[in-house]
Residue frames as qw, qx, qy, qz and C-alpha x, y, z in Angstrom:
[[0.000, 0.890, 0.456, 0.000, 0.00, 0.00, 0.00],
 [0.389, 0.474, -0.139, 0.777, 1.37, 3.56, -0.64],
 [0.352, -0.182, -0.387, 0.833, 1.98, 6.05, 1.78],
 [0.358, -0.498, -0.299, -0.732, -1.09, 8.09, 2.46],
 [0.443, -0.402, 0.399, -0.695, -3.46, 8.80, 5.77],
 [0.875, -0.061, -0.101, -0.470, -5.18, 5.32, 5.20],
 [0.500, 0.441, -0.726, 0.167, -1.92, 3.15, 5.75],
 [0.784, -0.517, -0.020, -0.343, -2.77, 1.03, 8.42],
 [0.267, 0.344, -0.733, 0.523, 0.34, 0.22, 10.95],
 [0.720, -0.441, -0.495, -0.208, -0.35, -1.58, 14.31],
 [0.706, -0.249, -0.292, 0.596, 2.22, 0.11, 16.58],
 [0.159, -0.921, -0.024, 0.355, 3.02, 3.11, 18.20],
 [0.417, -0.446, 0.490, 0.622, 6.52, 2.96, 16.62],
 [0.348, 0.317, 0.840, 0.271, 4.94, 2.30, 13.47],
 [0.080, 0.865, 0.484, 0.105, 2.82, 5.13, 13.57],
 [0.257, -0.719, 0.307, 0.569, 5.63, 7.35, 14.23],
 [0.618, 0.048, 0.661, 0.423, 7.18, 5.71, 11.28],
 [0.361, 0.558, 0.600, 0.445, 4.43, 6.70, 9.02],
 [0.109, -0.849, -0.061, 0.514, 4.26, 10.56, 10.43],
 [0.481, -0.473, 0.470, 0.569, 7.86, 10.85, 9.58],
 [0.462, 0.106, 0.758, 0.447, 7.19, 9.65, 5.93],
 [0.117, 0.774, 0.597, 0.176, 4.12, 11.50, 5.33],
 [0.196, -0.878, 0.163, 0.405, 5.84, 14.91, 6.44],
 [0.279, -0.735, 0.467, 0.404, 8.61, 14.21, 4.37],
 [0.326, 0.051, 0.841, 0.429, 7.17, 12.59, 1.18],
 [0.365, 0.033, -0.197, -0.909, 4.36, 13.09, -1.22],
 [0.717, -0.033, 0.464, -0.519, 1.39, 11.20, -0.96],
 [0.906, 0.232, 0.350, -0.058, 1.63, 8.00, -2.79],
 [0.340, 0.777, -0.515, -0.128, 5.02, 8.50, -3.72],
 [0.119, -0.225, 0.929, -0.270, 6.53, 4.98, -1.56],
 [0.737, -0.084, -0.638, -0.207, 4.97, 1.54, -1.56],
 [0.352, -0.590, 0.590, -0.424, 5.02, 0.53, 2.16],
 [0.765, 0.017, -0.641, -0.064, 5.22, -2.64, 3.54],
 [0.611, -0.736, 0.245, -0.156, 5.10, -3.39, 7.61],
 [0.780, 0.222, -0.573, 0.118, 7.99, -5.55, 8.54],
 [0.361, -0.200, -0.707, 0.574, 8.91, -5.56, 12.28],
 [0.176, -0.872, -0.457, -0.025, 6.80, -3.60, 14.93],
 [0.063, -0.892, -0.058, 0.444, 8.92, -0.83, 14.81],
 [0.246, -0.373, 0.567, 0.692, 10.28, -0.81, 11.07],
 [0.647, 0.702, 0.075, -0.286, 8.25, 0.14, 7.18],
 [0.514, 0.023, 0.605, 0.608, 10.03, -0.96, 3.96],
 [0.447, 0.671, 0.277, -0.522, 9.47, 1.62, 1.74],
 [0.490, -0.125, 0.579, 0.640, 10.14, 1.78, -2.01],
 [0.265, 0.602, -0.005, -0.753, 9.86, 4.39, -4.49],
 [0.775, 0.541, 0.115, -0.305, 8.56, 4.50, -8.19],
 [0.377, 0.772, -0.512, -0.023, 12.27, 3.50, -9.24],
 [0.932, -0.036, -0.358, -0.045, 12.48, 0.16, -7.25],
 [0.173, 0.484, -0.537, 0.668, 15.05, 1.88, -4.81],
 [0.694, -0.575, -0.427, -0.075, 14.27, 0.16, -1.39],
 [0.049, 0.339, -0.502, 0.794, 15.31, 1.83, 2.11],
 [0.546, -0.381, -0.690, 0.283, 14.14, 1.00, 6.05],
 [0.015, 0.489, -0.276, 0.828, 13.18, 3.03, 7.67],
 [0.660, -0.402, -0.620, 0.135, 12.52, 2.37, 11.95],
 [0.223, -0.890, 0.154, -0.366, 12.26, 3.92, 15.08],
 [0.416, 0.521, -0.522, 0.531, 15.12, 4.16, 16.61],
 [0.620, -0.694, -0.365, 0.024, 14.65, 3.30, 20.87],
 [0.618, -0.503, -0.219, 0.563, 17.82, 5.12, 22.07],
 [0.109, 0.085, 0.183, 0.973, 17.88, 8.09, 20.05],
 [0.251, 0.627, 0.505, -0.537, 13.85, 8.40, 20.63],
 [0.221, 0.637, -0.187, -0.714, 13.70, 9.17, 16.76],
 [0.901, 0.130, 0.406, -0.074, 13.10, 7.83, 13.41],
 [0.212, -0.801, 0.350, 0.437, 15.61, 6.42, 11.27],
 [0.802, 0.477, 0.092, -0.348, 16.92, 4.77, 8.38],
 [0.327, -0.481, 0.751, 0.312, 19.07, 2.58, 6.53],
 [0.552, 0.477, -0.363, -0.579, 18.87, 1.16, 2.95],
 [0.899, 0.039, 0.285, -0.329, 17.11, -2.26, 2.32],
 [0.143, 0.533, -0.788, -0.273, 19.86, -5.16, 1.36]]
């Protein structure tokens, strides 16, 4: 599902997650995909995949690029 208000996440962390994204993306620009309870796979219209999770000791969210 893309990135939009209607994404449906089942965690707090998660919902942080999708804030983050939604500030800082257009709508339906990213495929999402849950994958842990505090981490989204997203990937853009160019098949470019990246992680993005909240972070528990920095209190923030963060990212690293999907291998």
């Amino acid at each position: 599902m893309t990135n939009s208000r209607y994404f449906k996440v089942e965690t707090v962390e998660q919902f942080k997650i999708l804030k983050y994204i939604n500030i800082n993306f257009k709508d339906n620009a990213l495929e999402l995909e849950l994958l842990q309870d505090n981490a989204i796979k997203a990937t853009d219209k160019n098949g470019e995949q990246i992680v993005f999770f909240y972070d528990y000791d920095a209190q923030k969210v963060s990212s690293q690029d999907y291998i």
